[in-house]
C-alpha positions in Angstrom: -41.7 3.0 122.6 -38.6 4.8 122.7 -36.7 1.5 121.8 -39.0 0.9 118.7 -38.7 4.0 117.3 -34.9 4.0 116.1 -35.6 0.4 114.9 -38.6 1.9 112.8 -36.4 4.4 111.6 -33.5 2.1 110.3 -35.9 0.0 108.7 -37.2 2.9 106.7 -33.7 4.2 106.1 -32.8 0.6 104.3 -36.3 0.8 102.2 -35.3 3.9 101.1 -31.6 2.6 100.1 -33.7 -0.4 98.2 -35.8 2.0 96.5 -32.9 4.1 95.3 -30.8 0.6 94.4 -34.3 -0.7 92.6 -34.3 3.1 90.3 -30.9 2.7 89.4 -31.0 -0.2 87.9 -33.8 0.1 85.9 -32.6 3.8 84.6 -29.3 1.5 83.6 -31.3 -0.8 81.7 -33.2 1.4 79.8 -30.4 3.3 78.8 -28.5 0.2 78.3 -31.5 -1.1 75.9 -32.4 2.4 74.4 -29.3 3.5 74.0 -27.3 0.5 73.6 -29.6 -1.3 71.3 -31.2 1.7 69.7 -28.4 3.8 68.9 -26.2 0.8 68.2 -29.0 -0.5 65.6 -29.4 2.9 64.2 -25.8 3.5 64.0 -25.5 0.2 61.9 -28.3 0.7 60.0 -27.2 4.4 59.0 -23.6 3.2 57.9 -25.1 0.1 55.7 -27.5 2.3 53.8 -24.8 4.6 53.3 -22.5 1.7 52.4 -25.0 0.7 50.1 -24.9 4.0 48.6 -21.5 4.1 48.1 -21.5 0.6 46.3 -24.1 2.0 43.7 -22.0 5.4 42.8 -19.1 3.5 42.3 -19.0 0.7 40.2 -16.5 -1.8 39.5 -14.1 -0.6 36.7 -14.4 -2.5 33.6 -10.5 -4.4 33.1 -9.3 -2.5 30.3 -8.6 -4.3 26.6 -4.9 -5.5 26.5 -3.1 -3.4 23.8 -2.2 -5.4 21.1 1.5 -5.6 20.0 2.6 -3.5 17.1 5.3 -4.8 14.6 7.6 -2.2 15.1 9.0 -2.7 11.9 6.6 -1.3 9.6 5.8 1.8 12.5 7.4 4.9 11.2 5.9 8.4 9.7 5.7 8.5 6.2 8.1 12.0 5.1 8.5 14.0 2.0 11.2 12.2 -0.3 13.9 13.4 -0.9 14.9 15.3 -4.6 16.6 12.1 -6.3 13.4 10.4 -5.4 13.8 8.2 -2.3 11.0 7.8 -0.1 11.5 8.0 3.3 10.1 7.2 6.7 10.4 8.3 10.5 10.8 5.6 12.5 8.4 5.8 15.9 8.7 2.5 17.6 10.6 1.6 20.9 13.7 1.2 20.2 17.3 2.1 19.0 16.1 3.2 16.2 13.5 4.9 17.5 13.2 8.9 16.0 15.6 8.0 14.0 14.9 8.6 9.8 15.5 6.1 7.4 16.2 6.6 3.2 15.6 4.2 0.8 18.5 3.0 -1.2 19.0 4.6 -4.6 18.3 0.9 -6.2 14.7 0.6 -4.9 14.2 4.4 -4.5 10.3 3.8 -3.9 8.0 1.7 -1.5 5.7 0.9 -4.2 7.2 0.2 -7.6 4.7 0.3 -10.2 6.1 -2.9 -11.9 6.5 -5.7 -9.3 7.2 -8.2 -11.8 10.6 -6.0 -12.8 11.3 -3.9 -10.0 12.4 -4.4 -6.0 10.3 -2.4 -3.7 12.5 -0.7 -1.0 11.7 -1.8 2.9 11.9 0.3 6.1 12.9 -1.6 8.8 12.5 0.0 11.7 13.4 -3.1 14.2 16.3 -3.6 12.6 17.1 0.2 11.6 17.6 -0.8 7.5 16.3 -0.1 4.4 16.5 -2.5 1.8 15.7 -4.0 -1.7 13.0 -6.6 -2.3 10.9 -8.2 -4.7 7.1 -7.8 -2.7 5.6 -11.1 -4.4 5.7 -14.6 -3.2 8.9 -16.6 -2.8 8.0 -20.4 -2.6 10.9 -21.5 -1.8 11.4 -19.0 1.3 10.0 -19.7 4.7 6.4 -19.4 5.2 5.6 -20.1 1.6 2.6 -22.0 0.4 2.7 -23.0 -3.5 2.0 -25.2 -6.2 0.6 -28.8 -5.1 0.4 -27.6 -2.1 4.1 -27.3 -0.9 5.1 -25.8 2.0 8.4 -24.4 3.8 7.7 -24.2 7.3 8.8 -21.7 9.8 11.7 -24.3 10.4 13.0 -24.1 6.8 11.7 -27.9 6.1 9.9 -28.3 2.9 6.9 -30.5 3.2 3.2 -32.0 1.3 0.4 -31.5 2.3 -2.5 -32.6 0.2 -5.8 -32.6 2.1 -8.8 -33.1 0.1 -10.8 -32.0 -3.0 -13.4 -29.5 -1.5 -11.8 -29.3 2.0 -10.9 -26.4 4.2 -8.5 -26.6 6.8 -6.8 -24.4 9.6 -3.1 -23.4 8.3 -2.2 -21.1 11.1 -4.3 -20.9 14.3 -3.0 -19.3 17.8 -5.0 -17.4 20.2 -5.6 -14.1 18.1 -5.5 -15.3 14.4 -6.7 -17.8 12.2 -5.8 -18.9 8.4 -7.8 -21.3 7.3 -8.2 -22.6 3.4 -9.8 -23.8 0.8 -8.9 -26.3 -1.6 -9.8 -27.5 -5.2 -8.8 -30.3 -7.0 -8.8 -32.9 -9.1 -8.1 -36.9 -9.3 -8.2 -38.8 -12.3 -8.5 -42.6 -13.4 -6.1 -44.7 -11.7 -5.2 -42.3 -9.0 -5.8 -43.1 -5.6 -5.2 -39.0 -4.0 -6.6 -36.0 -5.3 -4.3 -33.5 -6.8 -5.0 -30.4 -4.9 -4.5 -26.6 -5.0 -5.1 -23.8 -2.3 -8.0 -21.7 -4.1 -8.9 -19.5 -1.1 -7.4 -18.1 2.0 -10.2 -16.5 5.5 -7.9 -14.6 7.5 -9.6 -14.2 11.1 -9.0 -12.2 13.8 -11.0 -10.7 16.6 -14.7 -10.2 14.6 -13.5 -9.9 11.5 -13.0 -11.9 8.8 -10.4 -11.3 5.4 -11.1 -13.4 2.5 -8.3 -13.7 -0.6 -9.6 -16.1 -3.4 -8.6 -16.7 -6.8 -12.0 -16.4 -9.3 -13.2 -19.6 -11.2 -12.2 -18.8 -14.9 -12.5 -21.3 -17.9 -9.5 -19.7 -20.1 -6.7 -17.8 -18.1 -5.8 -14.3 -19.5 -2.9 -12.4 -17.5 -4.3 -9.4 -18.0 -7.5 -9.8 -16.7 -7.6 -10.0 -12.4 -8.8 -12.8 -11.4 -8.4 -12.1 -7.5 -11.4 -11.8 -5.0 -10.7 -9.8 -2.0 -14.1 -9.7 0.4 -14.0 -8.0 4.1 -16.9 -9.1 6.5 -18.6 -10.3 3.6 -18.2 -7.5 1.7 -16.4 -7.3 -1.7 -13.9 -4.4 -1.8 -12.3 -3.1 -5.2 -8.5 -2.8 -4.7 -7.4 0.8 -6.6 -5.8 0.3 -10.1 -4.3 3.5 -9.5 -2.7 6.3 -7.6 -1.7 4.2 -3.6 -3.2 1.3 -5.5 -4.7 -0.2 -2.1 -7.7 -0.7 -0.3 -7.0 0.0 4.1 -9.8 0.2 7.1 -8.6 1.3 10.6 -10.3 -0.4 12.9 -10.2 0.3 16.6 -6.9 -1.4 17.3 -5.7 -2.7 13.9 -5.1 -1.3 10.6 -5.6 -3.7 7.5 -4.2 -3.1 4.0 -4.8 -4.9 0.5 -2.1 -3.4 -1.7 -1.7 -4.1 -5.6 2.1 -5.6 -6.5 1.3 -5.7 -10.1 -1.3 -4.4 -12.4 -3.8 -7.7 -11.7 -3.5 -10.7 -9.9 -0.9 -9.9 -7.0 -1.5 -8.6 -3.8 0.3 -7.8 -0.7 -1.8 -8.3 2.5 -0.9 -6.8 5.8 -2.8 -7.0 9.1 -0.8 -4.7 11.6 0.5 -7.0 14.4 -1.2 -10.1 12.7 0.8 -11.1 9.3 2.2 -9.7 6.3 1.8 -12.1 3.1 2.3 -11.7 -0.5 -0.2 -13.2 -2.4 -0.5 -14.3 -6.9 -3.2 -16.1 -8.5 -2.1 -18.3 -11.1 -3.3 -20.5 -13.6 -2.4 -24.6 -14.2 -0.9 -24.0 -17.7 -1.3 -26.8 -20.4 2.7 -27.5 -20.0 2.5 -28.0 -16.6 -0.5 -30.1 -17.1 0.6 -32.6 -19.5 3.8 -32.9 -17.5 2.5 -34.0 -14.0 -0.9 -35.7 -15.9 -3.2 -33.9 -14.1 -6.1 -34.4 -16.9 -7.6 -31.1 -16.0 -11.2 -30.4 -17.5 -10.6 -28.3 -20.8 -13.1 -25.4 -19.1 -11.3 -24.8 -16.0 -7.9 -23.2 -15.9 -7.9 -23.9 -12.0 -7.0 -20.8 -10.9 -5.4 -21.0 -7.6 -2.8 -19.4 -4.5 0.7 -19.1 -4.5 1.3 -17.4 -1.1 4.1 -16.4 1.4 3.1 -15.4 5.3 5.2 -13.6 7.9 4.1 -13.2 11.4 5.2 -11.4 14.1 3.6 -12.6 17.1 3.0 -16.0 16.7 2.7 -17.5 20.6 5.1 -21.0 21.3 1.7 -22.9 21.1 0.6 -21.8 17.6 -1.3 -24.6 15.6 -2.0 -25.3 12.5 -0.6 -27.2 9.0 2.1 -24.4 9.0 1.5 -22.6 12.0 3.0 -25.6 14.6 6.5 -25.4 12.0 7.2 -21.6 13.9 7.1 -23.1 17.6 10.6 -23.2 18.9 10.7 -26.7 20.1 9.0 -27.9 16.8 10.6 -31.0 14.8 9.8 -32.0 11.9 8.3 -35.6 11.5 8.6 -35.2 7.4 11.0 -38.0 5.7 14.1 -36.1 4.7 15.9 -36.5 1.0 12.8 -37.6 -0.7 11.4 -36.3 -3.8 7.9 -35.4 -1.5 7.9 -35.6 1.7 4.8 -35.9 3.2 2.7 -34.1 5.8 -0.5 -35.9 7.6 -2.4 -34.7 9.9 -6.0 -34.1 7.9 -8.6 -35.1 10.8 -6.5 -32.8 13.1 -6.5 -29.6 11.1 -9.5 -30.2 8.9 -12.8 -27.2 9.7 -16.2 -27.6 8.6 -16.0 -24.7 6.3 -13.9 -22.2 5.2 -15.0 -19.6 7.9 -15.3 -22.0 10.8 -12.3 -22.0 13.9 -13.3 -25.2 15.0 -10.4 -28.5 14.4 -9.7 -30.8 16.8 -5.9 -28.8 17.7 -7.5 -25.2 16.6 -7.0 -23.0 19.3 -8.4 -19.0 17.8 -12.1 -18.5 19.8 -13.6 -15.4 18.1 -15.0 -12.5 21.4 -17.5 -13.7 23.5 -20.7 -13.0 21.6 -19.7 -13.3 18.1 -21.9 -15.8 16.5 -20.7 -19.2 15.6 -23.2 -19.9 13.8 -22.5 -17.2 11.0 -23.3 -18.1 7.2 -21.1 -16.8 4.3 -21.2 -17.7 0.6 -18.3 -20.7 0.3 -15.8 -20.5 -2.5 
């Protein structure tokens, strides 16, 4: 009995010590499941509801709009002339001659003559810090110029034909934020195997708007009445016969301006950043009908465009009849030292209408949104 009884007691000793082991290890999985697992689950679930929070009060920023470029040229103040009459202007572009004030010359002592026909306009040029004399109408034998049946001199200083089609429109300048497309009229008699064709309307486009300059339909010509139809977005506008003599909307990152260079019929059009071109509608006169034998209808004087563009911010990849002469690795495929050299290229640059950006080179897309599909009254 005395033997036994230490034996009992060391076997309840190591029951206890199993007991104890059997607690311990239960308390160290619930904590390790509760706490573990429940806290651990709560804590993630806590930070992704706040995370989610987070993503809702701040949303991605919108890119912002790419500035467009200004032509630092025509970007000066406007100042008080000075007493012999010479208009000036503060020059505000980047620069050397930025801040800088420049005077016209006593020659062309205003901006605006009121006789184009007789009188240079002065010119602040603020890239080039100069002011100087010109004539503010078309020059068709200077670059850029668009005239007569249609002739052109490119961007390169290459005189070329084009002659398109009676009725057709086609893309003249296209790059990736403007578009110039035209219309043309025209004629072909007996015999003939080409129409003879005139530019009779210009659609300046650019991001969702859309500039039209046409020259009316008239039966007799008469110099002194205007025969020149400027529309915006659809809209016919009335250029000012007096006083700035021009017509100008702001929009929200381009100013446009429709300026009068003689009492009727001759316009200078400037779209900031875009293009500056002087524009004249002119008649076919009976002289110059009889001596190229165009056989024009006795009831249509066939008004039409004599124009001359400057751009400038073309891109190297610019398209169009004229547009691809202003790329600088841009050769002209025209025969040289003949009377006319031609220009193809119809199927490439012609559009389904006046107002469409769609040729097979065209490269202008109007904002996601605008619609395609758009009608306007042809010309």
């Amino acid at each position: 009995m005395a033997r036994r009884k230490p034996s009992i007691l060391l076997a309840f000793f190591i029951l206890l010590l199993a007991m104890e082991a059997a607690i311990a290890q239960g308390q160290g999985n619930g904590n390790g499941n509760g706490n573990g697992n429940g806290s651990g689950n709560g804590k993630e679930k806590g930070n992704d509801n706040k995370d989610n929070g987070k993503d809702k009060e701040k949303k991605p920023k919108e890119p912002k709009k790419p500035k467009k470029p200004k032509d630092e040229s025509t970007n000066y103040k406007k100042m008080s002339p000075l007493p012999s009459g010479q208009e000036r202007g503060f020059c505000q572009g980047k620069g050397s001659c930025q801040y800088k004030t420049l005077v016209c010359p006593s020659e062309c002592a205003v901006r605006k003559p009121k006789k184009n026909k007789k009188s240079k306009g002065c010119f602040l040029d603020c890239s080039k810090c100069e002011a100087t004399c010109k004539y503010r109408r078309a020059n068709c034998d200077g670059y850029g110029s668009l005239c007569y049946d249609p002739r052109f001199v490119g961007g390169d200083g290459v005189m070329f034909y084009f002659h398109g089609a009676k009725g057709g429109n086609f893309a003249i300048v296209s790059d990736d934020n403007l578009q110039i497309n035209a219309h043309f009229i025209g004629t072909r008699p007996q015999g003939r195997t080409r129409d003879y064709t005139w530019v009779q309307a210009l659609a300046v486009m650019f991001d969702t708007h859309t500039l039209v300059i046409a020259a009316n339909r008239v039966s007799k010509w008469d110099d002194n009445v205007d025969s020149l139809i400027v529309k915006w977005d659809d809209e016919t506008v009335h250029i000012p016969t007096d006083g700035e003599v021009e017509w100008k909307v702001n929009g929200e990152e381009r100013e446009v301006v429709v300026e009068r260079t003689d009492d009727a019929n001759s316009v200078r059009v400037t779209v900031s950043g875009l293009l500056q071109t002087d524009i004249k509608v002119r008649p076919i006169g009976e002289k110059e009908n009889q001596v190229h034998n165009y056989q024009l209808p006795s009831d249509d004087a066939f008004a039409h465009l004599e124009t001359q563009f400057r751009f400038p911010n073309l891109t190297d990849l610019v398209e169009g009849v004229l547009g691809k002469t202003y790329r600088p690795d841009y050769v002209s495929p025209v025969k040289r030292g003949v009377a006319m050299p031609m220009m193809g290229g119809e199927d490439k640059y012609q559009t389904p209408s006046l107002f469409s950006t769609f040729c097979n080179v065209c490269r202008f897309n109007r904002p996601s949104g605008f619609p395609t599909n758009k009608e306007h009254a042809e010309y």
